[in-house]
N, C-alpha and C positions, 0 to 999 in steps of 0.2 A: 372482300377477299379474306375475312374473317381473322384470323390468330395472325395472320403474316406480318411480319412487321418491313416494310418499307421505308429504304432512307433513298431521297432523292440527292443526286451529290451532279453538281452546278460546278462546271470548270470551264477553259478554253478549248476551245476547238482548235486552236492553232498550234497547238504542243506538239512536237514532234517527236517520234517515238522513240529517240534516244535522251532526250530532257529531260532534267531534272522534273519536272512537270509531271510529262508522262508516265513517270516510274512510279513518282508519288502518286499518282493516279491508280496506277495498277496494282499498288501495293494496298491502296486504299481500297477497292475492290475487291482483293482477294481475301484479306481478313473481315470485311463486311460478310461476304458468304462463309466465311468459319465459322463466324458470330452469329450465324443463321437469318443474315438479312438479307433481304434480294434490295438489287440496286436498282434503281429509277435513273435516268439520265436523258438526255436532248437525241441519242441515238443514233449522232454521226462522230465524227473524227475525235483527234486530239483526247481529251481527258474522258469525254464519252465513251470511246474504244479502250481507251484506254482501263477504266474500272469497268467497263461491261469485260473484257477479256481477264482481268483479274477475280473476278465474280465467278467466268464458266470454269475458268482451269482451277478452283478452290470447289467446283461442284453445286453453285450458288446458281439462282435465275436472276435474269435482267428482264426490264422495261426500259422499251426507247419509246419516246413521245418526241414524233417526228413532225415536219410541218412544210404544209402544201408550197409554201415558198419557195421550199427547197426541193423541188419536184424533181431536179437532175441529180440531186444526190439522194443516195440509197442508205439505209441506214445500216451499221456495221456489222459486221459477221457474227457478232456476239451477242444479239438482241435474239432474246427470245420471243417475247411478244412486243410488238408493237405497234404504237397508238398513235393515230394521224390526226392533226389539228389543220383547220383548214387557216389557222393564223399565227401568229406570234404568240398574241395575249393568251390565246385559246391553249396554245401548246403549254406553257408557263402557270393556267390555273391548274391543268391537270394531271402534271407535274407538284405541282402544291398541293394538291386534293387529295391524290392517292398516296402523299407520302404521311410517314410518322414524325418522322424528321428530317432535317438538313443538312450535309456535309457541302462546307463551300471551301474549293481549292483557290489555288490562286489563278486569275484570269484577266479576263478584258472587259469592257465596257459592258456586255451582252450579262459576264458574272456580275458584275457591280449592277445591272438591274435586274439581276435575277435576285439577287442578296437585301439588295433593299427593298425591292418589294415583299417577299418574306418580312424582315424587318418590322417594315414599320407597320405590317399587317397585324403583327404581334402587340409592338407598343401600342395599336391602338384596340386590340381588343378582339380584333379577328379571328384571329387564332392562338393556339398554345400551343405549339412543338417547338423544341428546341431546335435551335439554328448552333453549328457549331463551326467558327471557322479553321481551317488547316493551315500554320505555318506562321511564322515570325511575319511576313510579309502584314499581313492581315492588322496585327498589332497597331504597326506604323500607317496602317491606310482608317481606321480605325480613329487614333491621335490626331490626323491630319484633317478629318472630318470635323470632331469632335471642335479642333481648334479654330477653325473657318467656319463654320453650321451652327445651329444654333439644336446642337444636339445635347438633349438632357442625361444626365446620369445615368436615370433609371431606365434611361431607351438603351443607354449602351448596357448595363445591365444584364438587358436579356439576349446580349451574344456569348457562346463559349467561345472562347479561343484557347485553341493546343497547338501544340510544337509540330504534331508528327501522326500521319494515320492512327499509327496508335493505340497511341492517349483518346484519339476521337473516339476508334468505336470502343476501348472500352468506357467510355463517357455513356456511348450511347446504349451500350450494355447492362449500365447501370442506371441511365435515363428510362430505359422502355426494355424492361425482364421479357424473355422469354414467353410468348403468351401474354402480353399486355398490349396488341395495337391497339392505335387508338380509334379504329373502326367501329 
């Protein structure tokens, strides 16, 4: 995809579109297309819809990586292109493949293993794109691992955590210039 720079941004699908959730979502979306990123996401509901419609009304493109599982669901009116795994895992690498980096909202279970796989794909070497997570929440889930797990410094290390969309993209602004993907 050449100069494009892609952040793949991992949230719940259950957010409803008046939640605090979902706003942060769309908000996070729509300043990622100011910022000249097109957004990567799961391509159905909640924070998926949520930052792909904040991406097109900012003028931005999205990517949904949708997955055969969910064959009665259609993937949302704001995907521009999108890409069908015929599995989970499958949806999740390609999602991680095409992106530069990662914006992770707050979510559910499904986020906390999209996030850790990322993760620890990093700590051990698999990859190098920043992972950034969004919101105070993150902090405290972060602590509470740390303090039960036998999770090392240098593995928490390599997460950013910010307050607020933001801070993220211009984190990520200043993570991956303009004409730097890492393609």
């Amino acid at each position: 995809m050449g100069s494009e720079r892609i952040i793949t941004v991992f949230g719940s699908s259950r957010a409803a579109k008046n939640s605090r959730g979902y706003k942060e979502a769309y908000q996070t979306g729509k300043l990622l297309a100011e910022a000249g990123f097109i957004v990567c996401n799961g391509g159905y509901g909640g924070t998926m819809a949520a930052s792909a419609k904040g991406a097109k009304e900012a003028g931005g493109q999205t990517i949904g990586v949708t997955v055969n599982a969910f064959r009665k669901a259609n993937p949302n009116e704001w995907i521009d292109i999108e890409s069908r795994s015929e599995s989970s895992m499958e949806r999740l690498m390609v999602m991680v493949s095409v992106a530069d980096a990662f914006l992770v909202l707050r979510g559910g279970i499904g986020t906390l293993a999209e996030m850790a796989f990322v993760w620890s794909s990093i700590a051990v070497g698999e990859l190098q794109k920043p992972v950034i997570l969004v919101g105070k929440d993150w902090q405290k889930a972060i602590d509470a691992l740390s303090k039960h797990l036998m999770i090392r410094e240098r593995d928490e290390e390599k997460l950013y955590l910010v307050g607020t969309p933001e801070e993220a993209v211009k984190m990520l602004d200043d993570l991956i210039p303009a004409g730097e993907s890492s393609d």
